[in-house]
C-alpha positions in Angstrom: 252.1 157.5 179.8 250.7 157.0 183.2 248.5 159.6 185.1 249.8 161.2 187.7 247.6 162.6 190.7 248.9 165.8 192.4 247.2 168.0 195.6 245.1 169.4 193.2 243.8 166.8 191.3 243.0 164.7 195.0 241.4 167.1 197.3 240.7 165.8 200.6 237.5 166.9 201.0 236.4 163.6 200.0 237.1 162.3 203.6 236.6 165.7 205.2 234.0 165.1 208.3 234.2 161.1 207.5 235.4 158.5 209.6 238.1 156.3 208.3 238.9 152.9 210.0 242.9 151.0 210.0 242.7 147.6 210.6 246.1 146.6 212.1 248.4 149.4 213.1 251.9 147.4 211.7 254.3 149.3 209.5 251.6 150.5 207.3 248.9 151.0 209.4 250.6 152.9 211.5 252.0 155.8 209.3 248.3 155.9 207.5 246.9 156.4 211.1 248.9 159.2 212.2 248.8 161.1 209.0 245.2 161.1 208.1 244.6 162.2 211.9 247.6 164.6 210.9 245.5 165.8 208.2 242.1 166.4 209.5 240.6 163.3 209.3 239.0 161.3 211.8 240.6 157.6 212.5 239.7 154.7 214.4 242.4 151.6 214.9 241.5 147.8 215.2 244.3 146.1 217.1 244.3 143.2 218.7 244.8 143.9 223.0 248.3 142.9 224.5 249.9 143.0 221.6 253.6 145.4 220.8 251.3 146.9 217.9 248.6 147.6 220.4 250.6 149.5 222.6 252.7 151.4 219.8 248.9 153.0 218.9 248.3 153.9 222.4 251.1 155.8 222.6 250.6 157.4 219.1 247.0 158.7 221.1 245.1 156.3 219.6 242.3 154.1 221.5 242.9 150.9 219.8 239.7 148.7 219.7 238.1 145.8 218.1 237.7 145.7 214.0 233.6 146.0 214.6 233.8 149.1 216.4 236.2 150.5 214.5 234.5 150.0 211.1 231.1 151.5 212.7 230.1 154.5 210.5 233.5 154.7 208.6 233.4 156.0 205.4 236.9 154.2 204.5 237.9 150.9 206.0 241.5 150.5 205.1 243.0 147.5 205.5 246.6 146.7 206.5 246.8 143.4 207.7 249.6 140.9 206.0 248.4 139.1 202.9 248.3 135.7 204.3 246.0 136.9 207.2 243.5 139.2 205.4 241.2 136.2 203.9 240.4 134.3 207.5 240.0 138.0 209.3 238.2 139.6 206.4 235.5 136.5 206.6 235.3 136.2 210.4 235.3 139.7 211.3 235.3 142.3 208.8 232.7 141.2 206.2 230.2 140.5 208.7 229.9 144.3 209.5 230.7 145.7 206.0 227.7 147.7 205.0 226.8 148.9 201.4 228.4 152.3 200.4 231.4 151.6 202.8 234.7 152.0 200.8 237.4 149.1 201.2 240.5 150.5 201.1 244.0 147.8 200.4 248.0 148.8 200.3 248.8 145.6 198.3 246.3 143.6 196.0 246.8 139.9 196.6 244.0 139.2 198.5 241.0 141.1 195.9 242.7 139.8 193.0 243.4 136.7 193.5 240.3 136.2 195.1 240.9 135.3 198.5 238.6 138.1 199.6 235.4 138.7 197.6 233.6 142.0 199.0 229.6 142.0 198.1 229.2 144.7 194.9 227.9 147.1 196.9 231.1 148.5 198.5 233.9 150.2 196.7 237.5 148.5 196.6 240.3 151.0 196.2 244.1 150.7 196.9 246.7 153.6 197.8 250.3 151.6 197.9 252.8 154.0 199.0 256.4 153.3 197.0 258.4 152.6 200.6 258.1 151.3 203.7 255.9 152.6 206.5 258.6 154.5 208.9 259.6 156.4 205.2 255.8 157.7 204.4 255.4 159.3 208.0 258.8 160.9 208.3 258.3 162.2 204.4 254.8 163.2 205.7 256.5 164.9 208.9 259.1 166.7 206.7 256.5 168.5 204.8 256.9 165.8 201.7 255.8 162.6 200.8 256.5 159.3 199.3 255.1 158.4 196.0 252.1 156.7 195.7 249.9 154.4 193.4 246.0 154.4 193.1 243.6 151.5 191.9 240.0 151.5 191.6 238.7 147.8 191.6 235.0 148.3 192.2 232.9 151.4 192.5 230.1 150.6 193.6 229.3 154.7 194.9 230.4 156.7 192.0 233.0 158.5 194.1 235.3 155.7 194.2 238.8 157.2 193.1 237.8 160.8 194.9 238.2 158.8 198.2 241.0 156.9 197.2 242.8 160.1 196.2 241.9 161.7 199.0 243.4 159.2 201.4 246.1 159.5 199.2 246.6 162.8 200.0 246.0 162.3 203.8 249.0 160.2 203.9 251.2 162.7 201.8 251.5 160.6 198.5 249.8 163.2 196.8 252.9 166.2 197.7 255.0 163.6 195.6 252.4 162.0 193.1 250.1 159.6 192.3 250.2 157.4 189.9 247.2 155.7 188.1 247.4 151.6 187.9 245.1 148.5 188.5 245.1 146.0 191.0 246.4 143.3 188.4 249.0 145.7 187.6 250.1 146.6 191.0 249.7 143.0 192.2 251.4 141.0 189.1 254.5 143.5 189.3 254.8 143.8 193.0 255.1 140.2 193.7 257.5 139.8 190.1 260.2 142.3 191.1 260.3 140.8 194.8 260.6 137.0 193.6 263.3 138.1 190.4 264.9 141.2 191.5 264.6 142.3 194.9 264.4 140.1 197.0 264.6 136.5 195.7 266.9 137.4 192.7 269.7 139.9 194.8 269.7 137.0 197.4 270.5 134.4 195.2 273.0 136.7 193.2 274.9 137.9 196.6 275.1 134.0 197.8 276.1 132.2 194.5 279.1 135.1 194.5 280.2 134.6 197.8 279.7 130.8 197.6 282.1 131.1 194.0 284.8 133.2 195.7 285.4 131.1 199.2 285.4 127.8 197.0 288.1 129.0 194.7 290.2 129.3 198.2 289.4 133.2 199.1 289.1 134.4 202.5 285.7 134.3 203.4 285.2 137.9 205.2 287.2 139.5 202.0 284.2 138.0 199.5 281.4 139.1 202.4 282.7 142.1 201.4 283.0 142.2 197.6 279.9 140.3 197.4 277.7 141.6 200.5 278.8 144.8 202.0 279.4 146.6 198.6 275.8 146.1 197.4 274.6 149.3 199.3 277.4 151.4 197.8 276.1 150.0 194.5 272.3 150.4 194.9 272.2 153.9 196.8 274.1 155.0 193.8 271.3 153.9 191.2 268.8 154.8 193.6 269.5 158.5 193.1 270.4 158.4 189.5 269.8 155.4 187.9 272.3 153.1 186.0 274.1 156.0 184.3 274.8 157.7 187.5 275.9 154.6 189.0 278.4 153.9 186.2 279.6 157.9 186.1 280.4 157.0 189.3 282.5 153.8 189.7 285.8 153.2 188.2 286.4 153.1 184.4 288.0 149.2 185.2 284.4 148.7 187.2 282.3 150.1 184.6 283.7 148.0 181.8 283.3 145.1 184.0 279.7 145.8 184.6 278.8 146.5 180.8 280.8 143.5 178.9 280.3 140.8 182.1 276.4 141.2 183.2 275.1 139.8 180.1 277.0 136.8 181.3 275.2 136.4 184.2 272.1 137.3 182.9 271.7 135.2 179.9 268.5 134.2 177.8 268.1 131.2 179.8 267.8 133.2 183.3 265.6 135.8 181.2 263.2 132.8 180.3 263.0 131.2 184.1 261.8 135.0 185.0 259.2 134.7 182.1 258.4 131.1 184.3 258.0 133.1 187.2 256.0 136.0 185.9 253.6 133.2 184.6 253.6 131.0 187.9 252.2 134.7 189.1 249.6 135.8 186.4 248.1 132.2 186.6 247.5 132.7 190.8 250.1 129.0 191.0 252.3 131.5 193.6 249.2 132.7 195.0 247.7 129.3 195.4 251.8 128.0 196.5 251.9 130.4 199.2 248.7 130.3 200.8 248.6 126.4 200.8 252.0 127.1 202.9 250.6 129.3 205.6 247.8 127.2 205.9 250.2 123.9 205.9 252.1 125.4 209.3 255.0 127.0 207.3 256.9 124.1 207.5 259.2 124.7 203.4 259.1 128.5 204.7 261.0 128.1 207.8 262.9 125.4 206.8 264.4 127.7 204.2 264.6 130.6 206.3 267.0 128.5 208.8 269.0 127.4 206.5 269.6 130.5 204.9 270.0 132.1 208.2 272.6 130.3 209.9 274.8 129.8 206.1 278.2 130.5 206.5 277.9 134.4 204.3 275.6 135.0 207.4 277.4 134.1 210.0 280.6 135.5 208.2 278.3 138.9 208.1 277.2 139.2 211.8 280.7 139.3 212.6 281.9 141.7 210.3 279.1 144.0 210.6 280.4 144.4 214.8 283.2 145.9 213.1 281.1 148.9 211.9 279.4 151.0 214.3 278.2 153.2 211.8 275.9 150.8 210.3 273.9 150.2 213.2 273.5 146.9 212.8 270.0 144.8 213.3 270.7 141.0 213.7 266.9 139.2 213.4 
């Protein structure tokens, strides 16, 4: 079973009197910077001038700055910065003022272990990965709660490794809800599995190839946005709160059937063996090294499949439906 970290197995003290430093004040950063200044701690933000993120952080009170200034005398550098990034800022700007006994902190950990960023082994390399987005760990955090949390100790190079990672755990509120004990080959294997199979790369496929299925065989294409696109939420807020069973208490008997003699169908031993492809494409660093070759190369495969994605007939079908229904409050990108 995993270990589980609660308020009084992460006491704050740890970063009590310390300065910690957030480098980029984007979704992340900006709910760790308000709620470790929320609770007691001293924060300094690195954002670049001029930019939407710098002025969001001026008018949460902070004095955005430069990355060398801000990691002056922290205790805690915590770094926030999207994956692709992190490797060309880390060796231009933040390795060349790490000092020993500083404590890098990471919410994801692509970059350490895959080795894109190689700290010197005198610093300590933690992670605290909140389970949800930004906006959700500083309301939680406002509501007197908090959003789950995970904790990995890569190097500890000062003894007190984990007692600072806890604690900034517990400055963000993760520790109301629980903390739960992983590595960063764990947290980084999994993370980037359930986005490419289930999430994000798997749902998308799944809602498309439905859609695509129903409007062929003649169907009105706004009735299959429905079936196929709309009706997810319904679907997924129900398993959210209770899992599966809840989900299939829930639906119809004639929907519930469906689902437990049809979605073997679907997922069969063949699409069970590419996700065993994928994991390994991911444990080997092939994504890794896939991905980064991309940003480097200009993006060129990314966008091209973003546009085509984006202007597909289930999304144009979508943006109008959606107009239909205020309720949703709808957010066209």
């Amino acid at each position: 079973m995993a270990k589980i970290y609660y308020e009084a197995d992460a006491p704050i003290g740890a970063l009590k009197g310390k300065k910690v430093a957030v480098i980029g004040y984007g979704s992340q950063g900006h709910a760790h910077s308000q709620n470790l200044r929320d609770s007691g701690i001293e924060v300094a933000v690195a954002e670049l001038e001029g930019t939407e993120n710098f002025k969001i952080a001026q008018s949460h009170g902070f004095k955005p700055g430069d990355i060398k200034t801000a990691m002056n005398g922290a205790t805690l550098i915590i770094i926030t910065l999207p994956d692709e990034m992190q490797g060309k800022i880390y060796a231009t700007q933040i390795a060349p003022n790490l000092k020993a006994g500083q404590t890098l902190g990471f919410c994801h950990g692509f970059n350490i272990h895959f080795k894109y960023i190689v700290p010197p082994k005198d610093v300590n390399i933690v992670m605290i990965a909140p389970k949800g987005p930004g906006h959700l760990v500083r309301s939680e955090y406002e509501k007197g709660g908090g959003v789950p949390c995970i904790v990995a100790v890569e190097q500890n190079a000062t003894g007190n490794a984990k007692e600072i990672a806890l604690a900034w755990g517990n400055g963000v509120g993760g520790a109301r809800a629980g903390i739960i004990e992983t590595t960063y080959k764990e947290e980084t294997e999994t993370d980037l599995f359930g986005e490419q199979v289930v999430l994000c790369g798997g749902l998308t496929a799944l809602i498309k190839a439905g859609f695509e299925t129903l409007v062929n065989a003649g169907y009105q294409p706004e009735i299959a946005y429905f079936e196929c696109m709309h009706e997810v939420k319904l679907i997924v807020d129900l398993m959210y709160q209770g899992g599966m069973s809840y989900m299939r208490y829930s639906i119809s008997n004639t929907a519930e059937y469906g689902d437990l003699t049809r979605g073997s169908r679907i997922i069969t031993d063949q699409t069970k063996a590419e996700m065993k492809k994928i994991l390994a494409e991911i444990t080997s660093g092939q994504f890794a090294k896939e991905w980064v070759a991309e940003y480097q190369g200009g993006m060129k495969k990314f966008n091209e499949l973003y546009n085509k994605d984006h202007d597909c007939q289930l999304e144009v079908v979508g943006r109008k439906l959606r107009k239909m229904m205020k309720w949703i409050n709808a957010k066209e990108a």
